[in-house]
C-alpha positions, 0 to 999 in steps of 0.5 A: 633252340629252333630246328635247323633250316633245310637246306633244300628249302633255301634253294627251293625258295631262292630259285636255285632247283632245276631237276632232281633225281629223288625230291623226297629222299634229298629233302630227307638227307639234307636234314643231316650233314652230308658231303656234296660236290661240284665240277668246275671246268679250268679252262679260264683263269677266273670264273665270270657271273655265269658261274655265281649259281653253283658257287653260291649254291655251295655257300648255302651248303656250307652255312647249313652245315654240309660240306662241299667239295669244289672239284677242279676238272683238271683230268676231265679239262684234257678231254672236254666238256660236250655238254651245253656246246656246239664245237669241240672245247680248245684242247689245253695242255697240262701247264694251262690247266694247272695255272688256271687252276690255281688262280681259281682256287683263291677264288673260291676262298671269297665264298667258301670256308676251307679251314678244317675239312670244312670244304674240300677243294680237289683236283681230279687230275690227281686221280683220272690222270694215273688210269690205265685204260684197259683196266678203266674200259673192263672196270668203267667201261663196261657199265656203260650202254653205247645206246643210253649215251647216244640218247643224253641230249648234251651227245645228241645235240653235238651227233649233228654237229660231230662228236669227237671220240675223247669227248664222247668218253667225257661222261664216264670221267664225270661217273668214275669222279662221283663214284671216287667222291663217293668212295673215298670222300663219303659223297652223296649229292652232285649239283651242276647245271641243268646241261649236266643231267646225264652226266650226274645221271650216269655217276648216280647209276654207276655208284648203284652198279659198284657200290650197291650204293644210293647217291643224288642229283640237283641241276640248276636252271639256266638263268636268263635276264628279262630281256632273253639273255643268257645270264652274264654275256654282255656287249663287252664279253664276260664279266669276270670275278678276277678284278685284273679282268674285270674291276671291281667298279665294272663288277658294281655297274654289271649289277646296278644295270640290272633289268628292274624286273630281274633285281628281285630275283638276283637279290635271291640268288647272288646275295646273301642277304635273308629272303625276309630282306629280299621281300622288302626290298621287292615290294620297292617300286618307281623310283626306289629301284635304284636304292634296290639295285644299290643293295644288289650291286654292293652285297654282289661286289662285296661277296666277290671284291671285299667290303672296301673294294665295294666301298669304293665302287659304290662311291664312284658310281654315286659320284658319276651319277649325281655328275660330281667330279671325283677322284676316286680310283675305281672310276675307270680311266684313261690317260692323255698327252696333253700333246695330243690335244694340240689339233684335237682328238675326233670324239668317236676315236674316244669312245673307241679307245675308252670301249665305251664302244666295241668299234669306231664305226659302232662309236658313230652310229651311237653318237649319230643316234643321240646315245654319246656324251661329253660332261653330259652334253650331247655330243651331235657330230661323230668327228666333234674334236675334243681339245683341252678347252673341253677339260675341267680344272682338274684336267678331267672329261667324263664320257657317257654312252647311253644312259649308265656307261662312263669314262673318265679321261684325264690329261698327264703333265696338266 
């Protein structure tokens, strides 16, 4: 039997490693089984692509035998996270945080194995919310150097903009947790993204401060598309993992819409797929990119949305792409009155109502400038009016705006 993949190696080669506080000494620890945790903000119902590198990033642990440990910040979510912001987060009251919470959790379950202690998830509620504060200042408090947090970039950068005195404790919170995972939980490594650095930092140092004890930090770089983009944000928002959201088709067009420059790169980082697998399918050029970009888009979907649900969407991107009608459920749809096809519907006003366009005015300036389609013919006037003529036997229109995003109209009572 071969010696075990290091973790440490996996996420080197993958790109997942920003900074860390002991290069050697994780490496080296990382050759045994350890417990390492990440902090997750409940602010959202679901988390959105900006999320994948941590959660994948536990995966990884847990396939090599550590045991991860997804921290829902249910007490640091009352306060709110400074770190990587310009404003002050919206407050939540407890009801919310506990509701986005849970449906967070089933979330997880699609990447992590929870059965038998394998993973942990915990809520810090369950223990930030009972401090008293007196205690917490003369215990926590006093460990911490007013100037030293002053000098944390994420502090810093908000001082310009104001800082709040509820968040400027937020970086205790984050230590007291490392310091109670540690303590109660055997926990060695916290990861996060690169804009939690001082709060890692923090934890590290006040676990040497009460404990006596050695813990580590990783961040992850901020991932950035080819074209300057921050990683996820598109034109029509966040692309969420919640498939009430976010369908699983639209989750399968986010990624085959990937820069031909980045897919490489997502390959290694949102798949599963072995590095040996990564390497060929990179070497692909011209017009093989779209069978790599299929790879990526159906492994990512299939992670998030289950074998079937990739199935189905790549079935209906197959079939819009090749221009064949099809009946598939996952092609996004919208349904018309026959009725309201009697005078016609000015085809910019589809668009709208599709968000194939954020706008009626962005709707015609797209097709003003060429970029609007009706069953793949170009449509030349904003005000065009589409009426029942325009739809096929099944009574169905395709959309297209630019080159790869479609809408299906369909009419009821055909």
């Amino acid at each position: 039997m071969g010696q075990k993949e290091n973790v440490y190696d996996v996420f080197r080669e993958r790109g997942f490693l920003d900074q860390l506080t002991d290069e050697e000494g994780i490496a080296e620890i990382l050759e045994g089984n350890v417990t390492c945790y990440i902090g997750f903000d409940p602010t959202a119902s679901s988390f959105h692509v900006g999320n994948l590198v941590p959660i994948m990033s536990l995966a990884h642990m847990q396939r090599h035998g550590h045991r991860p440990i997804a921290l829902v910040g249910g007490g640091t979510g009352l306060v709110g996270d400074p770190s990587g912001k310009d404003v002050m987060r919206q407050i939540l009251t407890y009801e919310e945080i506990d509701k986005n919470a849970e449906a967070q959790k089933k979330q997880f379950s699609r990447f992590l194995d929870f059965s038998e202690d394998r993973a942990l998830l915990l809520n810090n509620a369950d223990w930030l919310t009972r401090l008293k504060y007196i205690d917490f200042l003369r215990d926590i408090g006093v460990h911490f150097s007013v100037n030293r947090m002053l000098s944390t970039e994420s502090i810093r950068i908000r001082l310009e903009t104001g800082l709040s005195f509820i968040e400027f404790n937020y970086q205790l919170l984050q230590a007291y947790d490392f310091w109670h995972l540690f303590r109660n939980y055997n926990c060695l490594i916290q990861m996060g993204g690169s804009d939690q650095w001082g709060n890692i930092v923090a934890g590290i140092d006040l676990i040497r401060r009460l404990e006596g004890g050695q813990a580590y930090g990783i961040t992850f770089p901020l991932i950035m598309t080819a074209d300057g983009r921050k990683m996820g944000k598109t034109e029509k928002g966040a692309i969420w993992l919640d498939p009430e959201r976010t369908s699983p088709y639209e989750y399968y067009q986010f990624w085959i819409n990937t820069d031909d420059r980045d897919v490489g790169r997502f390959l290694a980082l949102f798949t599963f797929l072995s590095m040996e697998e990564v390497r060929e399918c990179g070497k692909l050029k011209g017009a093989e990119i779209r069978k790599v970009k299929e790879v990526l888009a159906f492994e990512a979907t299939r992670i998030v949305h289950g074998e079937e649900g990739a199935q189905k969407a790549r079935a209906a991107s197959r079939a819009l792409f090749s221009k064949e009608a099809n009946d598939d459920a996952s092609i996004p749809t919208t349904y018309l009155d026959k009725n309201e096809l009697i005078e016609g519907v000015p085809i910019f006003k589809l668009f709208e109502a599709t968000h194939l366009s954020a706008s009626g005015s962005e709707a015609r300036r797209l097709i003003e400038q060429g970029g609007g389609y009706l069953n793949e013919r170009r449509v030349h006037q904003f005000d065009h009016l589409v009426t029942s003529r325009d739809f096929n036997k099944k009574g169905e229109i395709f959309l297209r705006a630019g080159k790869k995003k479609f809408h299906r109209i369909k009419i009821l009572d055909i």
